[in-house]
N, C-alpha and C positions, 0 to 999 in steps of 0.2 A: 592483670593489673600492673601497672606501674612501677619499676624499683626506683624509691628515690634514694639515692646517697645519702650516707649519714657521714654528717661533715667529722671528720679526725681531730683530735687534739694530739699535738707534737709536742716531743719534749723540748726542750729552751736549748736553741745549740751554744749556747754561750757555756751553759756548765759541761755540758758534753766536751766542747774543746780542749775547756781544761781542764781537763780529769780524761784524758788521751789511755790510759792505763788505769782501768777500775778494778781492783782486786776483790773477790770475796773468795773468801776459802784458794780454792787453786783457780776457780773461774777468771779469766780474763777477756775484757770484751773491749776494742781497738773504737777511738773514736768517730772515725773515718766507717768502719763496717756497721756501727750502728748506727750510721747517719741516712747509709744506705738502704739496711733492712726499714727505716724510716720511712723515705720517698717510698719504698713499694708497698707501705699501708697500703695507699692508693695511690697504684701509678698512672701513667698515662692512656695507656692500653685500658689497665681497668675502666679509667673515668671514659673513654671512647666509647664504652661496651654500654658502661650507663647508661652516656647520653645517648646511644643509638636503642637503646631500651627506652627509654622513656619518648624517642621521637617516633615508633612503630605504631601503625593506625591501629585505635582501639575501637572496640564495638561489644555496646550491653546489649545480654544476651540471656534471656531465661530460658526455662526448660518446657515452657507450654509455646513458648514462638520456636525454638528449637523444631517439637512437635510438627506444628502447623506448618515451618518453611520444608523438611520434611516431609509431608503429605505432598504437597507442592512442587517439588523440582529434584527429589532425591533421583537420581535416575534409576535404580535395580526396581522402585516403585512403579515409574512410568513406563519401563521398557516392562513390566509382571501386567500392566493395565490393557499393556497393546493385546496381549495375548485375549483378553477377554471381548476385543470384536472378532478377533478369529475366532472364537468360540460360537459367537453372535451367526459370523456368516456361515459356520456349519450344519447350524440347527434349519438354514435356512437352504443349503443345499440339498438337506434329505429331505423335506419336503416338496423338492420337487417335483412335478410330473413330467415325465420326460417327453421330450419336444416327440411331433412325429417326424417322421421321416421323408419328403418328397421324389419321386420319381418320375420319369418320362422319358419314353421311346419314340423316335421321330426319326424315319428311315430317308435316305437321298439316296442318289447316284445308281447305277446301273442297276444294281441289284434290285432295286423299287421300281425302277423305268419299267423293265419288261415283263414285269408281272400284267398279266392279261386283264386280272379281273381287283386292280387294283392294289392301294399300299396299308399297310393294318400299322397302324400306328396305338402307341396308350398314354395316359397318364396315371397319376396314385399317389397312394402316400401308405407309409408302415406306422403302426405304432407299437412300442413296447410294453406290455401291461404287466403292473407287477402282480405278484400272485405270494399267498402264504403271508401277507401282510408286513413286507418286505419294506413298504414304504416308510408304514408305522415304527416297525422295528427300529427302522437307522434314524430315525427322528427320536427314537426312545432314545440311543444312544448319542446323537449330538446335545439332547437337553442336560442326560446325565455328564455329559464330558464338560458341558458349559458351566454347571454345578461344582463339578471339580474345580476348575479354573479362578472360578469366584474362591473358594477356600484359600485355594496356593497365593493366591492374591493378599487376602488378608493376613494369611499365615509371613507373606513375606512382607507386607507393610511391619506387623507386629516385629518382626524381627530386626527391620530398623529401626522400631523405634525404642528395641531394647539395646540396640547397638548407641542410638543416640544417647539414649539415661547412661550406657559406660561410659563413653565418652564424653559426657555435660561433670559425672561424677571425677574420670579424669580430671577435666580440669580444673574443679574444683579441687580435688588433690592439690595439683601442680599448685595453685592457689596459694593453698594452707604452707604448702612448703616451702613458697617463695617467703612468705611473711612469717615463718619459723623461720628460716635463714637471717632475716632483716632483723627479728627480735634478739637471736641468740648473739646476733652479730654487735646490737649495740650493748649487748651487758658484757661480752668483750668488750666490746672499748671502754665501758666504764671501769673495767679491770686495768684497764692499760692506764686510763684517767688516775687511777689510786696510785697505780704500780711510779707514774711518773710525781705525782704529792709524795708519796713515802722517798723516791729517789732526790729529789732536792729537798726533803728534810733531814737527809742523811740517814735514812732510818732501812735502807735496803741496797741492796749491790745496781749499778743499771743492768747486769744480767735478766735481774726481772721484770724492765724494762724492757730488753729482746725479747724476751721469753711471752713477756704478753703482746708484742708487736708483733711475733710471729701467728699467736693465738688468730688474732684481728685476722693477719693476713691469709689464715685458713679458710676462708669464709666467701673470699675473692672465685674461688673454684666452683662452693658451692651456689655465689652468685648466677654464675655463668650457667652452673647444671639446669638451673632452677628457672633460668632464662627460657634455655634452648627446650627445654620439657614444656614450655607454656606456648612458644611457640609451635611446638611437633605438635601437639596436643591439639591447638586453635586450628592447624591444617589439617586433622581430621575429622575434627567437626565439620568444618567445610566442604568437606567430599562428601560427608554425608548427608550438610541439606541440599546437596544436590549445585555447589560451584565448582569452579574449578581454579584453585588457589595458585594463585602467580605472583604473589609476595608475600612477605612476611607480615603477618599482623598475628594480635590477642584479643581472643576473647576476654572480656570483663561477668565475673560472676562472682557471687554474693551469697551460696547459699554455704556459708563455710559453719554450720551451726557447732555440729560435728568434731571438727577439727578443734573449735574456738572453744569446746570443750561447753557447750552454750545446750540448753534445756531450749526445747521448742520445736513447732511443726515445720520437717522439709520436705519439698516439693520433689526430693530424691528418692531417699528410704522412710520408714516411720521411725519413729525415736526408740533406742535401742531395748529403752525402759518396757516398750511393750508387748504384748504377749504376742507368739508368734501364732497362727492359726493350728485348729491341730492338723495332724500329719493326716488322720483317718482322714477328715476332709476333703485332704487337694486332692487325693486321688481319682474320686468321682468326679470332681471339676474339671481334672484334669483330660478324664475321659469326653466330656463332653464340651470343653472349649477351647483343646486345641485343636487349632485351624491346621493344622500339617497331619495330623491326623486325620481329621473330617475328609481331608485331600484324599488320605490315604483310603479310609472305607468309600469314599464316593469313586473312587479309583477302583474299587473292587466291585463295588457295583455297574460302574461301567464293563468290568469284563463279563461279567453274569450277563447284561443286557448283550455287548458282542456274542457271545455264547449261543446265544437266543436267536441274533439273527444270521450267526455261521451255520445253525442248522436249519434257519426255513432256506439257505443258499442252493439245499437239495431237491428244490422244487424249482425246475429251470421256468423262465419267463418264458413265454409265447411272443410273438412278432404279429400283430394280426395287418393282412393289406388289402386296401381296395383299391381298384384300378377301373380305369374308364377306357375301354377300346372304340374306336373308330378307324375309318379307311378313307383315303385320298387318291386320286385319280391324276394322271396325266394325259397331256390335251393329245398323243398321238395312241392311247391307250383307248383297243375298241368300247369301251362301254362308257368311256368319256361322251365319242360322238355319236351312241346313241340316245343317251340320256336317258334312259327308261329306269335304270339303276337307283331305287328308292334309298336314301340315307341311311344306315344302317350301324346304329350303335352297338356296343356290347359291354358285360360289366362283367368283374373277374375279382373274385376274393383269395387270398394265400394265406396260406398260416405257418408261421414256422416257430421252430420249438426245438431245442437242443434234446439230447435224449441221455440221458444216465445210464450207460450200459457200460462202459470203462471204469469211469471214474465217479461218485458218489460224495466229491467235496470231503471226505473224509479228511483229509489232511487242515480243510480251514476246521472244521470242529476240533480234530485233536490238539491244533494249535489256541484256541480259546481256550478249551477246558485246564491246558497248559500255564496260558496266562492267568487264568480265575484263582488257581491253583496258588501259583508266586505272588500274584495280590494279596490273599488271603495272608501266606506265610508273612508276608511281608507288614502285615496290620499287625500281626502278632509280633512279633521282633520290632516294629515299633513300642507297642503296649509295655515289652518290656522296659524296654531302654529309656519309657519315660517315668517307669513307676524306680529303676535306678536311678534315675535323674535325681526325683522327689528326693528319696532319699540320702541322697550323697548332699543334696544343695540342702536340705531340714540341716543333717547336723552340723555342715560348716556354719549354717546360720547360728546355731545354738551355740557353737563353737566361739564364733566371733564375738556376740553379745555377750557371755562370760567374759572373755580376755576385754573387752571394752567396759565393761562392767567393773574389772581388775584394774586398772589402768583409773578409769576415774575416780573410786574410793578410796586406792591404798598405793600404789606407783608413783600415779606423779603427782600426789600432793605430798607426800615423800621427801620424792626429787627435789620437789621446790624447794621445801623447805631446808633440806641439806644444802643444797647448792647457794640459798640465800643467807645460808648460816654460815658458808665459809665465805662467800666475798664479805659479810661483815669482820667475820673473822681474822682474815686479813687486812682489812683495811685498820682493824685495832693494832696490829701484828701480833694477835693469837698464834698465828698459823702463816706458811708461805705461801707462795704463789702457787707453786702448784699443786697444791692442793685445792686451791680456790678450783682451778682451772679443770684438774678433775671432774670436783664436783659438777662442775657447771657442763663437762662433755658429757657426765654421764646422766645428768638428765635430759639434754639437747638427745642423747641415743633414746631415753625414755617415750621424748616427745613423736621422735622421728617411729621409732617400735606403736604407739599407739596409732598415729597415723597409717600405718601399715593395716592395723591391724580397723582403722574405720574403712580402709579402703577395702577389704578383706570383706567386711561387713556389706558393703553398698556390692561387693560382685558377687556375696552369697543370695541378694535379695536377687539381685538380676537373674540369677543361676535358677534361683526358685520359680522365680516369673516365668523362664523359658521353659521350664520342666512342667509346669501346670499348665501357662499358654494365655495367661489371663495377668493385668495388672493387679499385685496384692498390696492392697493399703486397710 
């Protein structure tokens, strides 16, 4: 969103000039250096920084088009998708039948000239037959691999699109904290507004005049922070619906319910009011909807089915061939000129067949049963690490939902009202300035500590989501 300026009110340099030397107490403050701290309310630099903030291309941006351009163009998506036609074309290499094989002998030159009673020529072809169900086997295991693949696939869509919810709640953050900056910032100035009424009534030193000029001019930093965070922010949403940012622009988002301290449904988390699911629960979901997981056991089942067909590998294939023999004559070859030599085909079958007498494949079995082995382990050492998950992300959740709970019944209605009761306070001259100004930092910390503690909130739900594998609303 937008920073717009809030215009300043300045003291009148006409009393300032004369009054070069303002006393109160031992305080002294020089005409000429207050006129100074002055201009850099807003100086020039700051106002550049504005106006180059408000001229930066904006663009509205919900969390369901987030989603959808996401699905669309993220690239870790479309480069996880390629994977599943290679998965496609393997289910469809094992199913093949192997070509056969063509051969043919066709003798020339001396060695065929002087043979008496002619030249033996053949043709054929081998084919490889699989045996032990060798076929079936490696098509069992491209379906299951292709199965895997489809999981890792979703499992990693799911995963951006819980990187997307961080970063949409990001910047809803940055958000809330640009417009806490712009809020805090003008009840500064109305301090300084007071600070300068009570100083041309005579009723205070212009010390507190600097003293609230400087207040103002704190704010100039936290402008800038609040800037470049919205922009770092807009550039990684960008990378993750899949562009590739080559300027500077903001996102525009609206779901600041949260922050605004505002009752009502967000398209983020659910409202902090409500109950969280119980814990017994997500674990069984958890078992059976996370997609990294599925990965995982379909992964283990692929080494079970390798297993399977490392050991029919112990049954070698056969080669079986047929061939066609015949014989050709040359013209100075006796039985050409007499021609009585009736045509005389012949037919020749081979069979060939490796023989297991050395080696028994042992080693591809040992190595399956190897892998099946580390699959398995490896399901279990996931199962754990996600039932730790559950529950580290359960109690930050509960965690968080208490301290925001804290925060909006008893903290910062508080705050408010302390910090509203000393700038009245001063403006009567109850009280000084700084104590106004106190008050008013320590609630802007109040503001800034709840904020913390919503964002805390919205990365425990996300924590949850990814530990169960499933959106929870």
């Amino acid at each position: 969103m937008p920073i717009n300026p809030i215009e300043e009110s300045k003291v009148d340099a006409a009393p300032l000039s004369n009054a070069s030397n303002i006393q109160s107490d031992s305080t002294v403050v020089e005409g000429p250096e207050m006129r100074a701290i002055e201009d850099q309310v807003v100086s020039p630099i700051q106002a550049i920084a504005i106006q180059e903030a408000n001229s930066l291309p904006h663009r509205q941006l919900s969390l369901s088009a987030s989603f959808e351009r996401a699905d669309r163009n993220n690239k870790e998506i479309l480069l996880s998708a390629t994977t599943l036609s290679i998965a496609q074309a393997a289910i469809v290499i094992a199913r093949a039948i192997p070509n056969p094989v063509f051969n043919m002998t066709f003798g020339f030159g001396p060695a065929w000239q002087y043979i008496v009673a002619g030249n033996n020529q053949q043709v054929g072809i081998t084919e490889e037959l699989q045996v032990a169900g060798k076929r079936t086997k490696k098509t069992a295991v491209a379906r299951a691999s292709f199965l895997q693949t489809a999981f890792q696939i979703e499992a990693t869509r799911f995963s951006v699109h819980n990187r997307v919810r961080r970063a949409y709640s990001e910047m809803v953050a940055a958000t809330a904290y640009a417009d806490l900056v712009e809020t805090q910032r003008s009840i500064a100035t109305n301090l300084l507004e007071i600070a300068e009424k009570r100083y041309l009534a005579g009723k205070s030193p212009g010390s507190q005049v600097l003293q609230a000029k400087l207040a103002v001019m704190q704010f100039n930093t936290q402008r800038n922070q609040s800037l470049g965070r919205l922009i770092q922010d807009s550039a990684r949403m960008a990378q993750l619906l899949g562009e590739i940012p080559g300027h500077e622009e903001m996102f525009d988002v609206n779901d600041t319910a949260l922050f605004r301290l505002l009752v009502g449904e967000s398209n983020l988390v659910p409202e902090p009011s409500r109950d969280v699911p119980p814990m017994e629960e997500l674990l069984p979901t958890a078992w059976s909807q996370r997609n990294d997981l599925r990965a995982a056991i379909q992964q283990a089942y692929v080494g079970r089915k390798s297993l399977t067909l490392a050991k029919a590998q112990r049954f070698p294939d056969p080669f079986v061939g047929f061939n066609y023999l015949f014989s050709t004559y040359k013209s100075h070859q006796p039985l050409y000129f007499t021609g009585s030599v009736p045509y005389q085909p012949g037919y020749l079958y081979t069979l060939q067949q490796e023989v297991p007498l050395f080696y028994h494949y042992q080693g591809q079995v040992a190595q399956a049963k190897a892998n099946l082995d580390e699959q398995l382990k490896q399901v279990d050492l996931q199962r754990s690490r996600i039932a730790s998950g559950i529950v580290t992300a359960y109690e930050s959740l509960i965690v968080t939902k208490a301290n925001i709970k804290k925060f909006k019944e008893d903290l910062l209605p508080a705050g408010e009202k302390v910090a509203h009761m000393s700038r009245r306070a001063y403006e009567l001259g109850q009280t000084d300035l700084a104590t106004a100004i106190l008050a008013q930092q320590q609630y802007q910390q109040l503001r800034s500590q709840y904020f913390d503690a919503v964002v805390s909130y919205q990365n425990a739900w996300a924590d949850l989501e990814v530990a169960v594998g499933v959106p929870l609303k």
